[in-house]
Jmol script that loads the backbone (N, CA, C; Angstrom):
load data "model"
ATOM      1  N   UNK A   1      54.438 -63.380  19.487  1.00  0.00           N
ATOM      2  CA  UNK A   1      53.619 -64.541  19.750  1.00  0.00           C
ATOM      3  C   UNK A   1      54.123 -65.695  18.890  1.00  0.00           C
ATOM      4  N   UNK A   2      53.765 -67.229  19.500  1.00  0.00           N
ATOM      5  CA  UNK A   2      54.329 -68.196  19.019  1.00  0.00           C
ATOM      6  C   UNK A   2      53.526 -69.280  18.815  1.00  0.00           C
ATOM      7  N   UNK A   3      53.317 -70.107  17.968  1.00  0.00           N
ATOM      8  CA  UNK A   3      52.481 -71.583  17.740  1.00  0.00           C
ATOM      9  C   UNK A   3      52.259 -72.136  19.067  1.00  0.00           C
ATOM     10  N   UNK A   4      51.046 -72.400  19.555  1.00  0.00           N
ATOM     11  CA  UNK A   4      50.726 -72.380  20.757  1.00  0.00           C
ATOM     12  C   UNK A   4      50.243 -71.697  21.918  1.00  0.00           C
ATOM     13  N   UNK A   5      50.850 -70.492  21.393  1.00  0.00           N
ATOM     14  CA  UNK A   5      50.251 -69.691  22.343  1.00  0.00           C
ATOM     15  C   UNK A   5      48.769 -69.266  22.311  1.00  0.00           C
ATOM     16  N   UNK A   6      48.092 -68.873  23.972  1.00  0.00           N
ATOM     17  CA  UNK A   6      46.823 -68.716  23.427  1.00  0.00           C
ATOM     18  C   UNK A   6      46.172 -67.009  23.442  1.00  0.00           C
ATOM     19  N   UNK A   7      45.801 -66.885  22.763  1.00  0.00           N
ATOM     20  CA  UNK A   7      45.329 -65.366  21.940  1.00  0.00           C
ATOM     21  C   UNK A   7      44.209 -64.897  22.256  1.00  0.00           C
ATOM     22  N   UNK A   8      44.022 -63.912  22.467  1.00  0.00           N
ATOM     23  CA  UNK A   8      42.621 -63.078  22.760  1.00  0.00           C
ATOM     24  C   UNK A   8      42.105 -62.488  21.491  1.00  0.00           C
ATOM     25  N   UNK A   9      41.149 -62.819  21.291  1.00  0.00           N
ATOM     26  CA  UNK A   9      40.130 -62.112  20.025  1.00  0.00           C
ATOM     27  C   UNK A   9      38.964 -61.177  20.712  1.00  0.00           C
ATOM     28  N   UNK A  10      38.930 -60.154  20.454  1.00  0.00           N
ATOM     29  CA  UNK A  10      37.658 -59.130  20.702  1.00  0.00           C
ATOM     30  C   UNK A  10      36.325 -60.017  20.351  1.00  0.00           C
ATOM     31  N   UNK A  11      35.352 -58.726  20.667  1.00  0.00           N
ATOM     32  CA  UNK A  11      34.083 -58.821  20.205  1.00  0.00           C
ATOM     33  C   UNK A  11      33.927 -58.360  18.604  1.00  0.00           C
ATOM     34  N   UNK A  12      33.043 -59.047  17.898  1.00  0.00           N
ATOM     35  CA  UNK A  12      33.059 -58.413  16.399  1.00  0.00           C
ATOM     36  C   UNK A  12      34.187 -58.275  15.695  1.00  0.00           C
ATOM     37  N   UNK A  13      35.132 -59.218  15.517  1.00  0.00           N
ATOM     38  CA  UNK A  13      35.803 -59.453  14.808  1.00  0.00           C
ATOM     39  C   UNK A  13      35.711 -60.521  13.629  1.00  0.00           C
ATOM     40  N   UNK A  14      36.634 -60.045  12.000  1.00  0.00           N
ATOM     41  CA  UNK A  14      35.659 -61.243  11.146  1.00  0.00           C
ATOM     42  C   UNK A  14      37.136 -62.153  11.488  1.00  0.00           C
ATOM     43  N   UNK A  15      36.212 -63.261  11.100  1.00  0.00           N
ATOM     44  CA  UNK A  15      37.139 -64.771  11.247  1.00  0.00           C
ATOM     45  C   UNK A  15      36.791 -65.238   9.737  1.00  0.00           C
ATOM     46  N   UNK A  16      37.919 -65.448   9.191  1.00  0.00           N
ATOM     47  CA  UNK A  16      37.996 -66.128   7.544  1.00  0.00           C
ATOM     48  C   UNK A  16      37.993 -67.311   7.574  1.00  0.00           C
ATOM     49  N   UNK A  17      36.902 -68.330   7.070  1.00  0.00           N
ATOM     50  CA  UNK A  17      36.775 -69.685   7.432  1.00  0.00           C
ATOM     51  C   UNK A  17      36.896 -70.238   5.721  1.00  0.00           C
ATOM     52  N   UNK A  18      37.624 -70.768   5.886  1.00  0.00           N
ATOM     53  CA  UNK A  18      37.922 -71.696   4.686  1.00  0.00           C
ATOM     54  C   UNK A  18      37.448 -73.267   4.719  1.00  0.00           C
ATOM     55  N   UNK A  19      36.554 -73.585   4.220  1.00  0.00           N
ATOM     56  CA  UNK A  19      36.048 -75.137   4.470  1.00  0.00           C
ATOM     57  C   UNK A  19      36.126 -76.103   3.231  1.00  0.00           C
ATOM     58  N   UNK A  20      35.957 -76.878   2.817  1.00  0.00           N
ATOM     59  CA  UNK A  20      36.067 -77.748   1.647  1.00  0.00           C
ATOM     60  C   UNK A  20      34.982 -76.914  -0.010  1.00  0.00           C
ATOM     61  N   UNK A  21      34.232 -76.461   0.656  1.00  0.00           N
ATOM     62  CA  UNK A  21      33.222 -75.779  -0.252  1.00  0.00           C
ATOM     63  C   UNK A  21      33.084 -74.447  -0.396  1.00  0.00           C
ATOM     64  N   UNK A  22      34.373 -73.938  -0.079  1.00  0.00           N
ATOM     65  CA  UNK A  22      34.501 -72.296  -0.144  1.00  0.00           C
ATOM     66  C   UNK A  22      35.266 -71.822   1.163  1.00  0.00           C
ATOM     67  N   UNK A  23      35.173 -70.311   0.759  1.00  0.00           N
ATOM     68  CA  UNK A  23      35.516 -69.571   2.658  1.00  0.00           C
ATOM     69  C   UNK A  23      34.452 -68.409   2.248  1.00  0.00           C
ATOM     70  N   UNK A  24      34.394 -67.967   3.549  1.00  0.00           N
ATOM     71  CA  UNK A  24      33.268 -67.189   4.127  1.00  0.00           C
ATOM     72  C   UNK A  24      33.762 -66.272   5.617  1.00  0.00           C
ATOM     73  N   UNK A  25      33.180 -65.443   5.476  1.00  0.00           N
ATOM     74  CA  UNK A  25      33.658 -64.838   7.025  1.00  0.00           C
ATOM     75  C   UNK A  25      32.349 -64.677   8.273  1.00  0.00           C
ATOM     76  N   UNK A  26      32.922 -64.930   9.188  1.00  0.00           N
ATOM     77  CA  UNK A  26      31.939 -64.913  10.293  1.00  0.00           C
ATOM     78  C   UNK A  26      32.067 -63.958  11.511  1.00  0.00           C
ATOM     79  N   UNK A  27      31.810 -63.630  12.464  1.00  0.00           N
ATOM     80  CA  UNK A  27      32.427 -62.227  13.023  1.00  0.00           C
ATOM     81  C   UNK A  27      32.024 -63.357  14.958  1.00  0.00           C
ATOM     82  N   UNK A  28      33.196 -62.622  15.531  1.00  0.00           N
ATOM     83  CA  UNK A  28      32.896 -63.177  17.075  1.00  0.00           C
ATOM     84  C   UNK A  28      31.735 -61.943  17.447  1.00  0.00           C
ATOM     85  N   UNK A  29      31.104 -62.994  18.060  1.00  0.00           N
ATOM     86  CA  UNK A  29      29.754 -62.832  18.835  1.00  0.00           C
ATOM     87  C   UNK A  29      30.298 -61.936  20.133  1.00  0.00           C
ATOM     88  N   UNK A  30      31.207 -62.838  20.696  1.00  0.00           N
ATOM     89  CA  UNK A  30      31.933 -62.271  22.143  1.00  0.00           C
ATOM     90  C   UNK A  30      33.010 -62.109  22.258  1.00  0.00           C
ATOM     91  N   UNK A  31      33.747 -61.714  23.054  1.00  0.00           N
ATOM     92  CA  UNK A  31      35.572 -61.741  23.125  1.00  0.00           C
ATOM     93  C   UNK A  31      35.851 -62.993  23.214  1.00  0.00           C
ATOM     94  N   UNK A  32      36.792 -63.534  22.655  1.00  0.00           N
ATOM     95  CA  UNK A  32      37.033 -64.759  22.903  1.00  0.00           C
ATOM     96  C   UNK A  32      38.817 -65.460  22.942  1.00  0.00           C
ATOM     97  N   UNK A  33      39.278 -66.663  23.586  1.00  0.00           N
ATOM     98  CA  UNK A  33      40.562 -67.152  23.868  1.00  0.00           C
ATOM     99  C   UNK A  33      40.661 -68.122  22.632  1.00  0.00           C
ATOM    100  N   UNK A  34      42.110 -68.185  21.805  1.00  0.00           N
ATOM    101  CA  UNK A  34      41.982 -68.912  20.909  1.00  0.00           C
ATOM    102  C   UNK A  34      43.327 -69.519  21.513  1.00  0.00           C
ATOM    103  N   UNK A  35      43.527 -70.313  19.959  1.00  0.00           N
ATOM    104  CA  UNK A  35      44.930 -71.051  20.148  1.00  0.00           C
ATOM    105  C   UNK A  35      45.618 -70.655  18.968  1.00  0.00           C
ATOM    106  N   UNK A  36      47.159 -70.019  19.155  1.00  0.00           N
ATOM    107  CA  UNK A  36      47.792 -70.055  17.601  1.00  0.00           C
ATOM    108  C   UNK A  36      47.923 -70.555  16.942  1.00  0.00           C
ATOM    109  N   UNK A  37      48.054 -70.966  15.975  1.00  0.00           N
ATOM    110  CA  UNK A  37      48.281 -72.174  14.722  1.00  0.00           C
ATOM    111  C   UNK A  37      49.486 -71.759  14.139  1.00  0.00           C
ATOM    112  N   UNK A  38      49.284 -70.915  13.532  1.00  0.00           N
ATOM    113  CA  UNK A  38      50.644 -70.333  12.538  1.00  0.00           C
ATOM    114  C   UNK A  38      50.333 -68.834  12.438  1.00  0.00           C
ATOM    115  N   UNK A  39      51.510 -68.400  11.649  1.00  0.00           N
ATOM    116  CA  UNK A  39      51.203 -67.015  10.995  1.00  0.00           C
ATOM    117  C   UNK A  39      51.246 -67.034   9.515  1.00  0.00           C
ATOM    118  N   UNK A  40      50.355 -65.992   8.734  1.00  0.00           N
ATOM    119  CA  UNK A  40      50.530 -66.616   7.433  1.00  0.00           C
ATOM    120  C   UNK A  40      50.060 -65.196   6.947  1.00  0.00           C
ATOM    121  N   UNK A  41      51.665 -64.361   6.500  1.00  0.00           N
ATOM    122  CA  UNK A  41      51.653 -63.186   6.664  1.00  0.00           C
ATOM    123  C   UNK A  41      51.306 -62.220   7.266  1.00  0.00           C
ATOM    124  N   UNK A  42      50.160 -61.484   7.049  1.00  0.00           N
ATOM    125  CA  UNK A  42      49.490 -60.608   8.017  1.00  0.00           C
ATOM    126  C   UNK A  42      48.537 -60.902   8.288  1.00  0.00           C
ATOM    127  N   UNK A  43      48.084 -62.262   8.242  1.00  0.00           N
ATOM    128  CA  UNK A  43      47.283 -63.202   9.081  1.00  0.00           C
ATOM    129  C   UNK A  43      47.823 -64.181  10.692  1.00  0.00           C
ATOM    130  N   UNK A  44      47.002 -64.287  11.408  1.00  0.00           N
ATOM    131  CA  UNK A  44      46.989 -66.033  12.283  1.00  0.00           C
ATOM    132  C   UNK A  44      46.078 -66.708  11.718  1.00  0.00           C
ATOM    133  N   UNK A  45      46.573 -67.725  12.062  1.00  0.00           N
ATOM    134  CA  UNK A  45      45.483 -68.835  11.834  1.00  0.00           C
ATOM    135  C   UNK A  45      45.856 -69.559  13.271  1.00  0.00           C
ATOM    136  N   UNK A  46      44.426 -69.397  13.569  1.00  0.00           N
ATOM    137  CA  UNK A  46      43.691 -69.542  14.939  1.00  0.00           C
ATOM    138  C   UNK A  46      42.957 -70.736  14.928  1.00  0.00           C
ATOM    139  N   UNK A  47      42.906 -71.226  15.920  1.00  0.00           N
ATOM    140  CA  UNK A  47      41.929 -72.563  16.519  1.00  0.00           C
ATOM    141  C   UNK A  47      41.091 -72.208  17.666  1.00  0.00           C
ATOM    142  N   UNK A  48      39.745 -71.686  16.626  1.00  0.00           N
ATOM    143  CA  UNK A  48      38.774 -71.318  17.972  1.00  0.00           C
ATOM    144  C   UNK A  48      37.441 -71.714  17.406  1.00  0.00           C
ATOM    145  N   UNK A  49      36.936 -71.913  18.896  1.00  0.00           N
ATOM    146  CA  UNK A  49      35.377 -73.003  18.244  1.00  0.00           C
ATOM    147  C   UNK A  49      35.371 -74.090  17.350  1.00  0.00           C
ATOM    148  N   UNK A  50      36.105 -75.010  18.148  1.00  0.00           N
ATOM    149  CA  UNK A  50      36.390 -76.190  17.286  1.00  0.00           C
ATOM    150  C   UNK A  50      36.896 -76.137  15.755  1.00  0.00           C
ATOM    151  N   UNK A  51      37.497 -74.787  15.168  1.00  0.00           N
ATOM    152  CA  UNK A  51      38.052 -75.235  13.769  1.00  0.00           C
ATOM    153  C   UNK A  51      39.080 -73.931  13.521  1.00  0.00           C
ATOM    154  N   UNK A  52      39.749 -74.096  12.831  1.00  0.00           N
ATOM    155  CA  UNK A  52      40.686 -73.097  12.741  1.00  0.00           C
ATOM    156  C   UNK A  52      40.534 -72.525  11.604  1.00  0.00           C
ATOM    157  N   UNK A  53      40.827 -70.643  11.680  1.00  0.00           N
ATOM    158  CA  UNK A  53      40.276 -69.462  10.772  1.00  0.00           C
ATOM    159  C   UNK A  53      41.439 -68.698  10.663  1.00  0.00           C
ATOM    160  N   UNK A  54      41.310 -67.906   9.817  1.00  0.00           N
ATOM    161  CA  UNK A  54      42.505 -66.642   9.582  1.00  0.00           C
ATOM    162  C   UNK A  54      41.723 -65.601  10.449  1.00  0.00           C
ATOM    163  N   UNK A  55      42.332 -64.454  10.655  1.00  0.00           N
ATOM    164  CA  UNK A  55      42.400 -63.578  11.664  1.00  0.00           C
ATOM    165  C   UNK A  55      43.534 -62.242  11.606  1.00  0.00           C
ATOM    166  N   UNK A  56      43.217 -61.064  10.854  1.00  0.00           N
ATOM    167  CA  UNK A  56      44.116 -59.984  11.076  1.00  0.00           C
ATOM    168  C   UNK A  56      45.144 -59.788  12.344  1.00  0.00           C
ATOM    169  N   UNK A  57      46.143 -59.778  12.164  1.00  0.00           N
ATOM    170  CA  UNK A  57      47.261 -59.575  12.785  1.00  0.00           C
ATOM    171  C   UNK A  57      46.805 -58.486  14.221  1.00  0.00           C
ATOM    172  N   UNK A  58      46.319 -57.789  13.651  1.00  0.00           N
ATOM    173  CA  UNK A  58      45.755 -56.304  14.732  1.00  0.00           C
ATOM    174  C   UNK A  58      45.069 -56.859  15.238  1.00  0.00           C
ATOM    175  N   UNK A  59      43.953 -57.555  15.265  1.00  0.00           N
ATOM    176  CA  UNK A  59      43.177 -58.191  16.505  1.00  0.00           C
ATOM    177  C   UNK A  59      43.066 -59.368  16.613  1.00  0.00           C
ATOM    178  N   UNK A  60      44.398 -59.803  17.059  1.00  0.00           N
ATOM    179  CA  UNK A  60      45.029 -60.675  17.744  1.00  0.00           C
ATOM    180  C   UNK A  60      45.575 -60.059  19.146  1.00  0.00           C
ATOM    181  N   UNK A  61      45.552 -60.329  20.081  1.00  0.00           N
ATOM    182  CA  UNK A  61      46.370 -60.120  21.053  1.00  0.00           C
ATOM    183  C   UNK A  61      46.823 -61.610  22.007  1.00  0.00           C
ATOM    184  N   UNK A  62      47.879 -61.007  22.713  1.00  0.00           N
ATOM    185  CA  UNK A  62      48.738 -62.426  23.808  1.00  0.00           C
ATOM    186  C   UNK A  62      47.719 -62.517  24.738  1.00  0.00           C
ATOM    187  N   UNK A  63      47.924 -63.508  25.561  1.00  0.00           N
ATOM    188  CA  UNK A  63      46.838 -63.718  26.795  1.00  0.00           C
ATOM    189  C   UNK A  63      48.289 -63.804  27.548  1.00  0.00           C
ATOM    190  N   UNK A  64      48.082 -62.529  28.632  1.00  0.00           N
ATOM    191  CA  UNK A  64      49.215 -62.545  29.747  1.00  0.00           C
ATOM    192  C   UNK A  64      49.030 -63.464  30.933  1.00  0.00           C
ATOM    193  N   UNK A  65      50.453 -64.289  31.059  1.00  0.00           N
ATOM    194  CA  UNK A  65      50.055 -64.665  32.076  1.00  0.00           C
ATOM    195  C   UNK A  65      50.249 -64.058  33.614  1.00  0.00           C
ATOM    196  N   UNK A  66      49.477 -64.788  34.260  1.00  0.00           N
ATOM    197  CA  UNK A  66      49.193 -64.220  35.758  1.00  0.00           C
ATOM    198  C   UNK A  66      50.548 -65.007  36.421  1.00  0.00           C
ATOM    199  N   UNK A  67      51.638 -63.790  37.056  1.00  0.00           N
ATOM    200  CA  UNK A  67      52.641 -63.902  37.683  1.00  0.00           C
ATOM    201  C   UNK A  67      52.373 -64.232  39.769  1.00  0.00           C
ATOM    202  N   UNK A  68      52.187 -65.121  39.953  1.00  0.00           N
ATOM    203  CA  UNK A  68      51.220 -65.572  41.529  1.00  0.00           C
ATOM    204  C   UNK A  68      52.595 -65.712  42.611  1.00  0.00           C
ATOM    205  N   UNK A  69      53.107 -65.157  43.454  1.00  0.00           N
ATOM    206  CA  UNK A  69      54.037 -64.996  44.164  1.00  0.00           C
ATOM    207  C   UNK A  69      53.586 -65.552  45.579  1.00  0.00           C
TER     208      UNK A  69
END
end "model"
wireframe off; spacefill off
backbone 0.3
color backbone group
């Protein structure tokens, strides 16, 4: 996977949110489509729900695309 690409996150996964006044973790509610940002070791950093979070490598996945003939 590459900067840009967009990523599938499960259900109940934690998301590491880093904000001006700390970080904190929050967990997806639902499965959800993100956007890559970077990789930052055995992290992504993801752009989902308007702000971008770290995210374990393992639940991350590609969003395949649909091949339409």
């Amino acid at each position: 996977m590459q900067q840009g690409d967009l990523v599938y996150i499960p259900q109940a996964v934690d998301l590491h949110v880093n904000n001006g006044a700390g970080s904190h973790i929050s967990r997806t509610k639902k499965p959800s489509i993100a956007l890559l940002v970077k990789e930052q070791g055995s992290l992504y950093e993801v752009f989902i729900n308007g702000r971008n979070v770290l995210v374990k490598k393992d639940h991350v996945y590609p969003v395949e695309k649909e091949n339409k003939c």
